[in-house]
MIDREN-632185 format. One line per 10 residues: number of its first residue (from 0); their letters; for each residue x, y, z of N, C-alpha, C. Coordinates in nm, 3 decimals. Layout:
<rs>
NUM) a) X,Y,Z,X,Y,Z,X,Y,Z | ...
</rs>
This chain:
<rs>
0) xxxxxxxxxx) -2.872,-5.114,-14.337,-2.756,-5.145,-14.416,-2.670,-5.019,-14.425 | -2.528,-5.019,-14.441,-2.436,-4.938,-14.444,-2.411,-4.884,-14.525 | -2.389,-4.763,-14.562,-2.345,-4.696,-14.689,-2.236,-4.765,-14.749 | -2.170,-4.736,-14.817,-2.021,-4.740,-14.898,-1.921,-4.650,-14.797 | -1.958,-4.554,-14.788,-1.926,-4.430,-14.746,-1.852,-4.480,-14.574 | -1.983,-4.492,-14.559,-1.976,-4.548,-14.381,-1.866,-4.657,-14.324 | -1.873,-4.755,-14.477,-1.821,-4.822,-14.452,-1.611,-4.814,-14.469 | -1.593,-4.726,-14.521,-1.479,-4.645,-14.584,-1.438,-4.588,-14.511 | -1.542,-4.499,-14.403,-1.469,-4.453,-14.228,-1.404,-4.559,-14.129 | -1.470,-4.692,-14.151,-1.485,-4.754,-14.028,-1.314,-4.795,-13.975
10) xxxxxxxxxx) -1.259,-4.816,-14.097,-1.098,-4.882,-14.049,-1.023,-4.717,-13.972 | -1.059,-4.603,-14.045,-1.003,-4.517,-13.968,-1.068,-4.462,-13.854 | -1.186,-4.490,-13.851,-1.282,-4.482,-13.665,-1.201,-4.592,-13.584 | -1.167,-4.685,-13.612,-1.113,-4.815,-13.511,-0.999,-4.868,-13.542 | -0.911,-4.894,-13.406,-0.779,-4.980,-13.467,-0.825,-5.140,-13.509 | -0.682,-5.196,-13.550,-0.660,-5.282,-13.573,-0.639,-5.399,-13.406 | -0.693,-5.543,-13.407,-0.714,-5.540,-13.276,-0.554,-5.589,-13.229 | -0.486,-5.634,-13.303,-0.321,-5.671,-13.301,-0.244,-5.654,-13.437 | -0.158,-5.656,-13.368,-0.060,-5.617,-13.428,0.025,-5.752,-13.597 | 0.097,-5.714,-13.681,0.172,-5.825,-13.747,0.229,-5.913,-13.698
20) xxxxxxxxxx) 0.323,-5.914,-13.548,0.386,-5.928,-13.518,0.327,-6.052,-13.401 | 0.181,-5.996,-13.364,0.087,-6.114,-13.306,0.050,-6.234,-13.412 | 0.030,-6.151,-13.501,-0.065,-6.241,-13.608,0.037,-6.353,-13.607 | 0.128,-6.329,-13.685,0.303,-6.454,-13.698,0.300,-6.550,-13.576 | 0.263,-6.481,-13.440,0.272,-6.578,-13.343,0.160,-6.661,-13.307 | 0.068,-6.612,-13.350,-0.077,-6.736,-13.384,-0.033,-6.804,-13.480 | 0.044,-6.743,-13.586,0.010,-6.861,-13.729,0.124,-6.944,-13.664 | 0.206,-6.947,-13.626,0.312,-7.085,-13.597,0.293,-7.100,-13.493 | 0.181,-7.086,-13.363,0.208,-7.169,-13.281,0.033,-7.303,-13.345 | -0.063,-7.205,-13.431,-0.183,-7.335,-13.459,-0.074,-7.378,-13.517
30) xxxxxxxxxx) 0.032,-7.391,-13.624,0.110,-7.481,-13.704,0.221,-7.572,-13.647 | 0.276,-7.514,-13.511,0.292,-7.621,-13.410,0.195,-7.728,-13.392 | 0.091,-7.670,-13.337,-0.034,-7.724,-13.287,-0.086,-7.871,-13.385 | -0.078,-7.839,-13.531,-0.107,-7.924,-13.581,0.019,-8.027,-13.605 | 0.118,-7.957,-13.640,0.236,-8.120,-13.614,0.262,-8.187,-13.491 | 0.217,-8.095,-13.415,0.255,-8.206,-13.301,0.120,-8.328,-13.271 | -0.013,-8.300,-13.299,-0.092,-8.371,-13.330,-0.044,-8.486,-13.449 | -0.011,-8.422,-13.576,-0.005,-8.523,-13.692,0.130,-8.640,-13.652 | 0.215,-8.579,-13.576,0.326,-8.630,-13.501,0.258,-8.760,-13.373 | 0.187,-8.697,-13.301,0.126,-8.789,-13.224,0.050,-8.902,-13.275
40) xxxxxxxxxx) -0.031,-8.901,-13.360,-0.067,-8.953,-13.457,-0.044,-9.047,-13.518 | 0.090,-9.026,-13.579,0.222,-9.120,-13.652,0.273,-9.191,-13.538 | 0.291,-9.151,-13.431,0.366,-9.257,-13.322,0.240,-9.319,-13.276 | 0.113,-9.299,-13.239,0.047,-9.420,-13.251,-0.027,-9.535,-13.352 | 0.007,-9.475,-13.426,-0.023,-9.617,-13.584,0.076,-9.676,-13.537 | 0.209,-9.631,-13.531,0.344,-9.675,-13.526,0.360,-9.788,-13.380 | 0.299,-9.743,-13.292,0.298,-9.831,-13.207,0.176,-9.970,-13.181 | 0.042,-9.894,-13.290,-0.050,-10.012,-13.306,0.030,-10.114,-13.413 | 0.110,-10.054,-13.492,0.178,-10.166,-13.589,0.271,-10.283,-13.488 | 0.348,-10.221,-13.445,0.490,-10.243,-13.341,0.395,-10.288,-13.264
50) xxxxxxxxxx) 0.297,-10.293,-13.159,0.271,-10.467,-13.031,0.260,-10.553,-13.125 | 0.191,-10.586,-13.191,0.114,-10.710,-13.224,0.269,-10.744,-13.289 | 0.366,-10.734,-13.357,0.454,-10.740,-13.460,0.564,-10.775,-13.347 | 0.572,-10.734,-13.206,0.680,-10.753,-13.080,0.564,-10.907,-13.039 | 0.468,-10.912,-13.023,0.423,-10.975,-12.928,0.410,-11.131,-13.031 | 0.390,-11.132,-13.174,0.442,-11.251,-13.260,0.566,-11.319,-13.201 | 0.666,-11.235,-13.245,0.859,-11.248,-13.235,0.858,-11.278,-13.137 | 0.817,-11.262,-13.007,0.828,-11.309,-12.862,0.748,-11.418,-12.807 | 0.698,-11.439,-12.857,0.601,-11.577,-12.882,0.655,-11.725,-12.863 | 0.714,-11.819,-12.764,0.736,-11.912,-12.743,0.617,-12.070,-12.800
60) xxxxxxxxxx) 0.650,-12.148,-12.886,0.646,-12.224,-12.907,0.526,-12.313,-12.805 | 0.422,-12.331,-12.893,0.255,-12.443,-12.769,0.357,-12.521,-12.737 | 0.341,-12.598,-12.626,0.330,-12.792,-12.615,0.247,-12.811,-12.731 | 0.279,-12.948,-12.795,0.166,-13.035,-12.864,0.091,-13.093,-12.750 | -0.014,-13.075,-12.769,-0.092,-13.194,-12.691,-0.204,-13.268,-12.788 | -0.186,-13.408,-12.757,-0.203,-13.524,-12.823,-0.324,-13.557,-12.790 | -0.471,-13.535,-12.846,-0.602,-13.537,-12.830,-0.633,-13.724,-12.870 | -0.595,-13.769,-12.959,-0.619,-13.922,-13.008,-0.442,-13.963,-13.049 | -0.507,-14.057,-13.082,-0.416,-14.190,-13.087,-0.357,-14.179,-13.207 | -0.261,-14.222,-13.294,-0.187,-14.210,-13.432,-0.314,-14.242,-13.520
70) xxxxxxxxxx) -0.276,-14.189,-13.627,-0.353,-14.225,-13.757,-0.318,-14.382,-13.776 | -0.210,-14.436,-13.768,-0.203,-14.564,-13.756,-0.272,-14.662,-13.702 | -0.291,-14.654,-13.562,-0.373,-14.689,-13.457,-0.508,-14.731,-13.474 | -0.603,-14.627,-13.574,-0.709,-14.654,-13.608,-0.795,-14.704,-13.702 | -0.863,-14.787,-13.618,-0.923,-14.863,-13.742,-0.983,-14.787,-13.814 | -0.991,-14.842,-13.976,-1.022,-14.823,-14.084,-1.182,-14.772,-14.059 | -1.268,-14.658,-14.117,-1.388,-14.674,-14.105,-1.465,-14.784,-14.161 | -1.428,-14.841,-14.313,-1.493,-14.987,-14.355,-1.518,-15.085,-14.265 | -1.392,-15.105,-14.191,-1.374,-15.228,-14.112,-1.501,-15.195,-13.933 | -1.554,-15.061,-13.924,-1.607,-15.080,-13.846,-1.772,-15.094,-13.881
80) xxxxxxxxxx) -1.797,-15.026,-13.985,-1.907,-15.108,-14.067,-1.930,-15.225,-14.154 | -1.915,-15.321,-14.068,-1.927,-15.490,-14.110,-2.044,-15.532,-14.154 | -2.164,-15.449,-14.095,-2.305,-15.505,-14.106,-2.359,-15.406,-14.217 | -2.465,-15.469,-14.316,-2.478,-15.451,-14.405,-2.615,-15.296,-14.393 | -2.630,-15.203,-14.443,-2.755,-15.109,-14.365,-2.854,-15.147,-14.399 | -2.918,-15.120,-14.258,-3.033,-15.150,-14.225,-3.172,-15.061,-14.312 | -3.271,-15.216,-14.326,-3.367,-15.110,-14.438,-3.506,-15.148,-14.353 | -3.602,-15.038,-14.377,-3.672,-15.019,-14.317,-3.823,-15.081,-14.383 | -3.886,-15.136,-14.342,-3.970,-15.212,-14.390,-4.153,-15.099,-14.297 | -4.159,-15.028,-14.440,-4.286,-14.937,-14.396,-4.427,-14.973,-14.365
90) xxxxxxxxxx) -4.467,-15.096,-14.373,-4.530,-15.159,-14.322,-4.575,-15.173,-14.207 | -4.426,-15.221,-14.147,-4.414,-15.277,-13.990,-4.391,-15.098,-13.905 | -4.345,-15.027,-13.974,-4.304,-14.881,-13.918,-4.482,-14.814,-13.942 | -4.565,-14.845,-14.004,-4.679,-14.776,-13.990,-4.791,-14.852,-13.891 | -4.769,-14.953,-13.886,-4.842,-15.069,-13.794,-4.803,-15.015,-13.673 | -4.679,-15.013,-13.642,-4.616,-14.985,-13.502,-4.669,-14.807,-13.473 | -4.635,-14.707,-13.563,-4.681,-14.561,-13.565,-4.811,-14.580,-13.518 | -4.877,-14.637,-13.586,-5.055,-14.630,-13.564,-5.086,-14.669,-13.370 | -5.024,-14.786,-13.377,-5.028,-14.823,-13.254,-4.977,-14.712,-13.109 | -4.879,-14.658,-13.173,-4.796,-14.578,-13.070,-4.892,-14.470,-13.069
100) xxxxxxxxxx) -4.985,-14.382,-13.196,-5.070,-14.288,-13.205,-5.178,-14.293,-13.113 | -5.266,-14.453,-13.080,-5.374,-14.430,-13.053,-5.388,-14.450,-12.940 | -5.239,-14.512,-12.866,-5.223,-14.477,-12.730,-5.188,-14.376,-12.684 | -5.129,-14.264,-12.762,-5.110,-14.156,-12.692,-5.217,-14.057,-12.699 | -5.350,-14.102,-12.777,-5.465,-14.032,-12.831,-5.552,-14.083,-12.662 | -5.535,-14.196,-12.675,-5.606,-14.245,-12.538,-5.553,-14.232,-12.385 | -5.389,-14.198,-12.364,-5.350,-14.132,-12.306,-5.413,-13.995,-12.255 | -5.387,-13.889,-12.383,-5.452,-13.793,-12.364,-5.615,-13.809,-12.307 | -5.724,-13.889,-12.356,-5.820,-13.862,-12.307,-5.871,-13.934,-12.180 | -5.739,-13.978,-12.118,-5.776,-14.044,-11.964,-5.743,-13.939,-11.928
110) xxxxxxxxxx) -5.654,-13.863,-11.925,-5.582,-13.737,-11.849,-5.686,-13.608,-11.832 | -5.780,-13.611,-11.998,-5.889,-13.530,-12.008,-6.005,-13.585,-11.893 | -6.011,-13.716,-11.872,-6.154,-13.726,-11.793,-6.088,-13.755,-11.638 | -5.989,-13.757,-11.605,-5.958,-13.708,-11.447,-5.999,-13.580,-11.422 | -5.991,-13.510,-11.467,-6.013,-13.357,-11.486,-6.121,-13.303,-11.478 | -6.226,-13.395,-11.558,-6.333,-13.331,-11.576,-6.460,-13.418,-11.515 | -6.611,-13.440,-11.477,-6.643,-13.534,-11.423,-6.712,-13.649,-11.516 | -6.647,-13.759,-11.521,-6.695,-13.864,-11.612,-6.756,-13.964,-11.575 | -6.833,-14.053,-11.595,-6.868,-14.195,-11.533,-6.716,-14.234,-11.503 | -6.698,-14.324,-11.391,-6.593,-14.406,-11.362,-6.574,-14.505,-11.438
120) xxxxxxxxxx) -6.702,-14.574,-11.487,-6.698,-14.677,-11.613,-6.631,-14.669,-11.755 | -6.658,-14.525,-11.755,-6.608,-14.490,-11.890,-6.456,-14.499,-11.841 | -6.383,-14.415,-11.782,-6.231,-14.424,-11.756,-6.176,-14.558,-11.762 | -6.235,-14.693,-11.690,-6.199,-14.775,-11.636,-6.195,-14.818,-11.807 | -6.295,-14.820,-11.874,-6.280,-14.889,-12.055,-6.185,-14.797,-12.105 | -6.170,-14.704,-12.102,-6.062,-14.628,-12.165,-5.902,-14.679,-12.084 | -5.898,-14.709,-11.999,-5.719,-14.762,-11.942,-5.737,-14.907,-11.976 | -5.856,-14.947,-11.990,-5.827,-15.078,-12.050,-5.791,-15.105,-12.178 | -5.885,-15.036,-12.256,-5.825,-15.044,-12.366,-5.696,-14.985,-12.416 | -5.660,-14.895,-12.323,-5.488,-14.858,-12.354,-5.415,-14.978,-12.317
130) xxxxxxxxxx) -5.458,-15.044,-12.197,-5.310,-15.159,-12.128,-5.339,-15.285,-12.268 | -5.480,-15.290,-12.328,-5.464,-15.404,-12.442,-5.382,-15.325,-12.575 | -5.373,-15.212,-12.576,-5.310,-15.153,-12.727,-5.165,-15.130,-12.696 | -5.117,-15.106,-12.555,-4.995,-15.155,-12.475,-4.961,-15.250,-12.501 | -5.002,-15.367,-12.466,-4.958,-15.524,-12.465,-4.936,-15.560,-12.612 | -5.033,-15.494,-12.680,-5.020,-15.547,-12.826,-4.935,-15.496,-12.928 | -4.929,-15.382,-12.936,-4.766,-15.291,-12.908,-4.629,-15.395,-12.917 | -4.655,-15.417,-12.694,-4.489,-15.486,-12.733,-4.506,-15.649,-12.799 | -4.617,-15.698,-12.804,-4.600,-15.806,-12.851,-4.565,-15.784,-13.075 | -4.630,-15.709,-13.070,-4.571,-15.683,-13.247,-4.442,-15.673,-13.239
140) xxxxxxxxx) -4.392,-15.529,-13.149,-4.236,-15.522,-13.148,-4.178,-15.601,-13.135 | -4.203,-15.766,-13.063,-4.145,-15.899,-13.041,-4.108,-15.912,-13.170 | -4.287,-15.953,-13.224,-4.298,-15.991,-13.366,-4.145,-15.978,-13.428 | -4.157,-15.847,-13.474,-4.098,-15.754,-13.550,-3.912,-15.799,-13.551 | -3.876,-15.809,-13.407,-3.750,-15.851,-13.368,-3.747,-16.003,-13.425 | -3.807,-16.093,-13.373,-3.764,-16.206,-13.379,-3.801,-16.234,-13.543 | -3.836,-16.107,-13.616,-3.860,-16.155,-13.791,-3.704,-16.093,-13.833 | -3.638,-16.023,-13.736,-3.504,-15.957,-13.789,-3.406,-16.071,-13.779 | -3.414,-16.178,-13.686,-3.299,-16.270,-13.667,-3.290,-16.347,-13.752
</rs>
């Protein structure tokens, strides 16, 4: 560390590295430096304001184009629901579920015994009894229709 002393020589051991007359010409040309930035600056806000604000005003008018028909034209939604809604009778919807379940349960386990090695007997009672839970199937769904008419 430096004395007091030492330090009290040092400006008269060494010049100064410029002059006043430099210094003035650094301080106004960074103070150029910065207006012409804050300047640049201002003309581009100025020009992000100005397109969008030119490119509105210059803006010509869509075609309409006509996707549907007049509001006139169309029928009323009431008038296209005439029929009264339909209610579901859970009964006939769990009868039919069950049915649809235990063919696709028996589905699955024909698919399981191609696969694997089974008596042929057994497969042959298993697609049978799917084509009778098949048949009986669409004959309920008959049922079922001809109880709707």
């Amino acid at each position: 560390m430096k004395s007091l002393v030492e330090l009290g020589a040092l400006p008269a051991a060494c010049g100064a590295p410029f002059d006043f007359e430099t210094f003035e010409l650094r301080r106004q040309s960074a103070r150029r430096r910065t207006r012409t930035a804050g300047w640049s600056a201002a003309a581009a806000l100025g020009l992000m304001a100005a397109v969008p604000l030119v490119a509105v005003l210059t803006q010509h008018e869509p075609a309409a184009l006509v996707l549907s028909p007049p509001a006139s034209a169309v029928t009323p939604v009431a008038d296209v629901f005439l029929q009264p809604p339909a209610l579901v009778d859970m009964d006939r919807f769990a009868l039919t579920s069950e049915l649809e379940d235990h063919i696709a349960l028996l589905d699955a386990e024909i698919s399981a015994a191609r696969l694997t090695p089974l008596p042929p007997e057994r497969v042959r009672r298993m697609e049978l009894a799917r084509s009778e839970l098949s048949d009986s199937l669409q004959r309920v769904t008959g049922a079922h229709a001809l109880l709707d008419l």
